[in-house]
ROTOR-338866 format. One line per 2 residues: their letters; for each residue x, y, z of N, C-alpha, C. Coordinates in steps of 0.2 Angstrom, whole numbers, plus 5000, padded with zeros to 4 digits. Layout:
% residues N
A = X:Y:Z:X:Y:Z:X:Y:Z  ...;
% end
This chain:
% residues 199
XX = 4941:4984:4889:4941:4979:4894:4934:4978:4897  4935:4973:4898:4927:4972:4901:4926:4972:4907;
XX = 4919:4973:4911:4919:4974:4918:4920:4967:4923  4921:4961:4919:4922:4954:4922:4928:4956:4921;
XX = 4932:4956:4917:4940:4957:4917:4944:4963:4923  4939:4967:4922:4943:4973:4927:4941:4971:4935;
XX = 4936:4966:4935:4934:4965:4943:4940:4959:4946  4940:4956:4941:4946:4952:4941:4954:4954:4943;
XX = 4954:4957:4939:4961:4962:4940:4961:4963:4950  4954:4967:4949:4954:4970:4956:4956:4963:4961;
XX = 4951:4961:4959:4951:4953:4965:4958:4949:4966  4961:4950:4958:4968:4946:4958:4973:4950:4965;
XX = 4972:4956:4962:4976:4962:4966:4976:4961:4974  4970:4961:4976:4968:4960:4982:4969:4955:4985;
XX = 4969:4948:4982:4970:4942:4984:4980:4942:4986  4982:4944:4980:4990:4944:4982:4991:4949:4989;
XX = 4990:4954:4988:4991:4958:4992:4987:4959:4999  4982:4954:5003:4982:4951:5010:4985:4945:5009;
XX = 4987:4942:5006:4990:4934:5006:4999:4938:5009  5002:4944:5005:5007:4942:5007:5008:4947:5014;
XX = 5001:4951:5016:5000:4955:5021:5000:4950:5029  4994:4946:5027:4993:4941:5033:5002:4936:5033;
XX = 5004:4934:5029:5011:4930:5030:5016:4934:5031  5018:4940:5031:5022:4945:5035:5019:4945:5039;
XX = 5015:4947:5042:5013:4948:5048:5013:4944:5053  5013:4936:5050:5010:4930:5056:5019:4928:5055;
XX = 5023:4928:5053:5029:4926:5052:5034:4930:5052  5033:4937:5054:5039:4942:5054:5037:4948:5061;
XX = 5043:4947:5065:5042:4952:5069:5043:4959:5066  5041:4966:5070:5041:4973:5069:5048:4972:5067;
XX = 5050:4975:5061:5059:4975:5060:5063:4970:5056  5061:4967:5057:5063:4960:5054:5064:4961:5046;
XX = 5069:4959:5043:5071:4958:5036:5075:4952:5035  5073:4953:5030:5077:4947:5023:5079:4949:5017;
XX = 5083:4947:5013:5086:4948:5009:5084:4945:5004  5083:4948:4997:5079:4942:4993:5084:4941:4989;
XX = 5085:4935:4986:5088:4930:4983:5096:4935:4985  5100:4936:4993:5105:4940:4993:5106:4946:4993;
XX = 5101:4949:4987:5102:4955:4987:5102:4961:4993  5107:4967:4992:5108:4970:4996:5100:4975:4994;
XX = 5098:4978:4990:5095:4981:4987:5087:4977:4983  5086:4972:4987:5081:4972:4987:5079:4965:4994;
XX = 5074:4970:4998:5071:4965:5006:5065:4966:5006  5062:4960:5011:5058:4961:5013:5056:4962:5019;
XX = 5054:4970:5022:5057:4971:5030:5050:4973:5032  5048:4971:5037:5041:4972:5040:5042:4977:5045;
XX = 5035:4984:5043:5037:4989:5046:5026:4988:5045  5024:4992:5050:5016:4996:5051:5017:5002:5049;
XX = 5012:5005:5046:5009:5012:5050:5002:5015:5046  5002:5024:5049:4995:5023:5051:4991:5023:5044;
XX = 4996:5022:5040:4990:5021:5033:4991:5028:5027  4993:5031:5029:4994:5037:5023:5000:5035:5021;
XX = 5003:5038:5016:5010:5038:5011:5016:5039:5016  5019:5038:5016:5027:5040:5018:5027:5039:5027;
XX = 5021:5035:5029:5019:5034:5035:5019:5041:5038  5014:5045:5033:5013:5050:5037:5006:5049:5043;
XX = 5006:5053:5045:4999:5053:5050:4996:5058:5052  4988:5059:5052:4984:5064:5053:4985:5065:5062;
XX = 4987:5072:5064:4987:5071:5071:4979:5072:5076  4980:5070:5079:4974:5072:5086:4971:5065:5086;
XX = 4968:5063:5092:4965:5056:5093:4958:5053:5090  4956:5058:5083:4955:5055:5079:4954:5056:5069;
XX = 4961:5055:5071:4964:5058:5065:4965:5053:5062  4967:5045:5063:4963:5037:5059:4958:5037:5058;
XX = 4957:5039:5064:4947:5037:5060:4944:5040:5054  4946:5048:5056:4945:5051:5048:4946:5050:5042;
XX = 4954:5046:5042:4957:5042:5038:4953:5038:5034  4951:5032:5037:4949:5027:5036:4941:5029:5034;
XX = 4936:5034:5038:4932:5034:5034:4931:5038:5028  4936:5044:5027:4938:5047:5021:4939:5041:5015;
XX = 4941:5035:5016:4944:5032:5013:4936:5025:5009  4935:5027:5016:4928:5024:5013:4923:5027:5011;
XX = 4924:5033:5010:4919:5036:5005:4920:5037:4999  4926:5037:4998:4930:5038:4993:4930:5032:4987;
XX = 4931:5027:4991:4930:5020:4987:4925:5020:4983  4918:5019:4983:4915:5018:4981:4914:5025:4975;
XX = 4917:5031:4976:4916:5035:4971:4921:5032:4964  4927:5028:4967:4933:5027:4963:4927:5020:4956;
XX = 4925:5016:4962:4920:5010:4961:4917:5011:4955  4915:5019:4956:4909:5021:4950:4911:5022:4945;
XX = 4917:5025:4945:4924:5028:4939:4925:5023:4934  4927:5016:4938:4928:5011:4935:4921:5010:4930;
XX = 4917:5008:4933:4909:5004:4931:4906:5010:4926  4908:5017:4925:4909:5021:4918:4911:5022:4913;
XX = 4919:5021:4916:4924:5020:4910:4921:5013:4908  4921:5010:4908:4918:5003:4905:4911:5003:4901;
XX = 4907:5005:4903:4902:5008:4902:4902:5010:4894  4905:5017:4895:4907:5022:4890:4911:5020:4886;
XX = 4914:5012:4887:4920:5009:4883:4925:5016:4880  4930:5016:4887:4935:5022:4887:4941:5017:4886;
XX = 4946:5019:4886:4953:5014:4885:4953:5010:4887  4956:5006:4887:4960:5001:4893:4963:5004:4895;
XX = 4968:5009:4894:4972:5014:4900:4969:5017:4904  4964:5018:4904:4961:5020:4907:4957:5017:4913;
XX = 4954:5012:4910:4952:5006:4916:4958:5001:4919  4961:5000:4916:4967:4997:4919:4970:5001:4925;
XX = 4970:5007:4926:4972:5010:4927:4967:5014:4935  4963:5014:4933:4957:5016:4939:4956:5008:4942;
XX = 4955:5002:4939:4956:4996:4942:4962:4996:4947  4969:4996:4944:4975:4997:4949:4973:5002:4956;
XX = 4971:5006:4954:4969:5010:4959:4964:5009:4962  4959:5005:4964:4952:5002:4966:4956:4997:4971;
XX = 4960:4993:4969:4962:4986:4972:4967:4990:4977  4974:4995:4975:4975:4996:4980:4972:5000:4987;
XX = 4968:5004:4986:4964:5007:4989:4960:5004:4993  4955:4997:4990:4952:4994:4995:4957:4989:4999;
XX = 4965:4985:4996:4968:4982:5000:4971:4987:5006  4972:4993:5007:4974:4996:5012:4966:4998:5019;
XX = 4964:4997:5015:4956:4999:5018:4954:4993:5023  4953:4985:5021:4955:4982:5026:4958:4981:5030;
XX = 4965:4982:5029:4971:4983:5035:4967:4989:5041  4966:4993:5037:4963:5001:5043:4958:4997:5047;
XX = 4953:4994:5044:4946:4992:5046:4945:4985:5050  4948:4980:5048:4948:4973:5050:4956:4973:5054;
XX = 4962:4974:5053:4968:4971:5057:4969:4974:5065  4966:4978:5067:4965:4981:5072:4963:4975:5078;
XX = 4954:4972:5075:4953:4966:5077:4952:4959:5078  4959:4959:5073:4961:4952:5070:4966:4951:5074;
XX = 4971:4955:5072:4978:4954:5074:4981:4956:5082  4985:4952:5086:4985:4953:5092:4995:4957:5090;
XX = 4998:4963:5095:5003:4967:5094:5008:4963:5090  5012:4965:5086:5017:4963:5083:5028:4964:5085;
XX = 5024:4970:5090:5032:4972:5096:5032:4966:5099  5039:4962:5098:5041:4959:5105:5039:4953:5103;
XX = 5036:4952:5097:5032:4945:5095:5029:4943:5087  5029:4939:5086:5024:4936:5079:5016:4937:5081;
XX = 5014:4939:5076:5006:4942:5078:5002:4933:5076  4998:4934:5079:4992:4928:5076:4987:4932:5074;
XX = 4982:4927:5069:4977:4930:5067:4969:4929:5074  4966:4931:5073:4959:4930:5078:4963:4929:5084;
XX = 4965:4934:5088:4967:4934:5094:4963:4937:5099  4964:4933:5103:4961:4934:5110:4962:4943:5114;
XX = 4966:4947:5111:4971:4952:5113:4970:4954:5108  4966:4958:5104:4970:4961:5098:4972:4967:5099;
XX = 4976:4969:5094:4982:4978:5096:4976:4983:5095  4969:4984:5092:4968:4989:5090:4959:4989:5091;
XX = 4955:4994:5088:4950:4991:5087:4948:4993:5080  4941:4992:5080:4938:4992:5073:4941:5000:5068;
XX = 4941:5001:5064:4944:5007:5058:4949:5008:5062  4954:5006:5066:4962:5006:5070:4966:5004:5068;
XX = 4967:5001:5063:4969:4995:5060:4979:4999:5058  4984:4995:5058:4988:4998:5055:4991:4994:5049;
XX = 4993:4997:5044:4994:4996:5038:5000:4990:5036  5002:4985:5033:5007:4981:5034:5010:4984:5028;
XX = 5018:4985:5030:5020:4986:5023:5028:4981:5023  5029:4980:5016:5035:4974:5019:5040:4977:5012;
XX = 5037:4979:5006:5044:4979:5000:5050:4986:5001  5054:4983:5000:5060:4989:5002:5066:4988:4998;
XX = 5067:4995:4992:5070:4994:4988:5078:5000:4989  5081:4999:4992:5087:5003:4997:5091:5000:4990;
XX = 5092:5004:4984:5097:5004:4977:5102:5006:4979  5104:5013:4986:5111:5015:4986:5111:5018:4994;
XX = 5115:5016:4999:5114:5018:5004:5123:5020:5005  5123:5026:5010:5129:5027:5011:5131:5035:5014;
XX = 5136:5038:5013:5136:5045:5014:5137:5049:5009  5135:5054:5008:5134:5062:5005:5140:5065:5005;
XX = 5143:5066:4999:5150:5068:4998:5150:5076:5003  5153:5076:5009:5156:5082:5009:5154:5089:5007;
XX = 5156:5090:5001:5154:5095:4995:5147:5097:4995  5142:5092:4994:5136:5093:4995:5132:5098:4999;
XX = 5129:5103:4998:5127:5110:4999:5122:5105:5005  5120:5107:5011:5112:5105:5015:5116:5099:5016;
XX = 5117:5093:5013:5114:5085:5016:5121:5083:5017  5127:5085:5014:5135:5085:5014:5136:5079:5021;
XX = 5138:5075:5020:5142:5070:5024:5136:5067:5029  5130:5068:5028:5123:5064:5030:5124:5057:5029;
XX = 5120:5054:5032:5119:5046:5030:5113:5048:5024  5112:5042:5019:5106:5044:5014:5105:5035:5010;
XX = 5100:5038:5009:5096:5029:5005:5090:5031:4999  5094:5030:4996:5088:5029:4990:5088:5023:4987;
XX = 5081:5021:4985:5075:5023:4987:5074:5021:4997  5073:5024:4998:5070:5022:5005:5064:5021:5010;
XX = 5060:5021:5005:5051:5020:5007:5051:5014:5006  5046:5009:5011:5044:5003:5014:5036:5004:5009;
XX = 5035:4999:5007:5026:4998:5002:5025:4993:5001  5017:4991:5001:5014:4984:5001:5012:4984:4993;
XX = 5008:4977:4990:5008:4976:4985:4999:4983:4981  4997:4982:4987:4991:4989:4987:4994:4996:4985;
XX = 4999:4999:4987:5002:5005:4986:5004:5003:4978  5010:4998:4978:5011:4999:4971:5007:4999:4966;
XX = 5000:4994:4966:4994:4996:4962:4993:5001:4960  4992:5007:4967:4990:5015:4968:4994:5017:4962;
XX = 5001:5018:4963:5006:5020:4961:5007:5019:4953  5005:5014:4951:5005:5009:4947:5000:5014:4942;
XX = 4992:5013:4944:4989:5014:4940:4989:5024:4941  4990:5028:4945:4994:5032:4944:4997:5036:4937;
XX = 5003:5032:4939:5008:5031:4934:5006:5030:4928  5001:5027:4927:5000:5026:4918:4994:5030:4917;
XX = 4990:5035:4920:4987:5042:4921:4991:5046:4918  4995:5047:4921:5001:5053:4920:5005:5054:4915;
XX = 5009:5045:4913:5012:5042:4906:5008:5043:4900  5002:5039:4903:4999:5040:4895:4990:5042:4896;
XX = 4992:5047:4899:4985:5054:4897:4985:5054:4893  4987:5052:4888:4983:5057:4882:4978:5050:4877;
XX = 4981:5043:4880:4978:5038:4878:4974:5036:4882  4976:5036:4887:4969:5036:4894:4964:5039:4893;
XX = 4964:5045:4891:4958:5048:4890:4957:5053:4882  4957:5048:4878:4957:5048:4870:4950:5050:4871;
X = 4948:5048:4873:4938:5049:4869:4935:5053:4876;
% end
């Protein structure tokens, strides 16, 4: 793949994924869902948070900020990954695959760094963009995530050792189209290492 093609990728990625960042956001309050095409097991339900996986959080007042500039350090080392495997002309799995994960990476990095003071709060209301109010400030930014794939929600037989007669949801993680990239090129790392990194 070539390095027009892989910047591409990225830019595609990018562009979907603030397109349907900014339109949850400006049209959906915190909580808010829809059902897509009826389906019980698959919506789109707008939730924040502070930017790591599983809405975990670094704690102490400035455990974002960390975040955000770990994330910016990082970037550009991922950047350089990419512009060698090309380079070195290494797979396409390989570059496909550092590309997915460049695009999501940097589409979570603007959320951290620019929504903070773009966006004015989303409790209690539809956010706008360039508000006079915004929720956050600069590297504060909280992360939009909207897809949500709930396949089996219900209770836990009884029987069941630990979780027995619990409420449970699988799957139950909330992810934007950045995450899925992440995960995405991830995922084809792990599948197919051995043709990712043939040479």
């Amino acid at each position: 793949m070539s390095l027009k093609k892989a910047y591409f990728l990225v830019a595609l990625i990018l562009l979907v994924d603030q397109i349907s960042k900014i339109y949850i956001k400006t049209h959906f309050y915190i909580g808010d869902y829809i059902k897509v095409f009826d389906l019980d097991w698959f919506r789109i339900h707008f939730i924040e948070n502070e930017g790591m996986a599983w809405g975990a959080v670094i704690p102490g007042e400035y455990g974002k900020l960390a975040l955000t500039l770990f994330r910016l350090i990082v970037v550009p080392g991922i950047a350089w990954w990419l512009w060698d495997a090309i380079k070195k002309e290494q797979s396409n799995y390989l570059i496909t695959a550092i590309a997915l994960i460049l695009a999501g990476a940097i589409g979570n990095i603007i959320d951290s760094v620019f929504y903070g003071v773009i966006f004015n709060e989303s409790n209690g209301q539809i956010a706008t963009m360039f508000s006079d109010e915004p929720y956050g400030t600069w590297f504060h930014g909280k992360v939009v995530d909207m897809l949500y794939f709930p396949f089996w929600e219900g209770k836990l037989p009884e029987w069941l050792p630990f979780w027995g007669g619990n409420d449970f949801s699988f799957f139950n993680a909330i992810f934007n189209i950045a995450d899925m990239a992440i995960s995405t090129g991830v995922g084809i790392l792990i599948v197919f290492n051995k043709r990712a990194f043939a040479k």
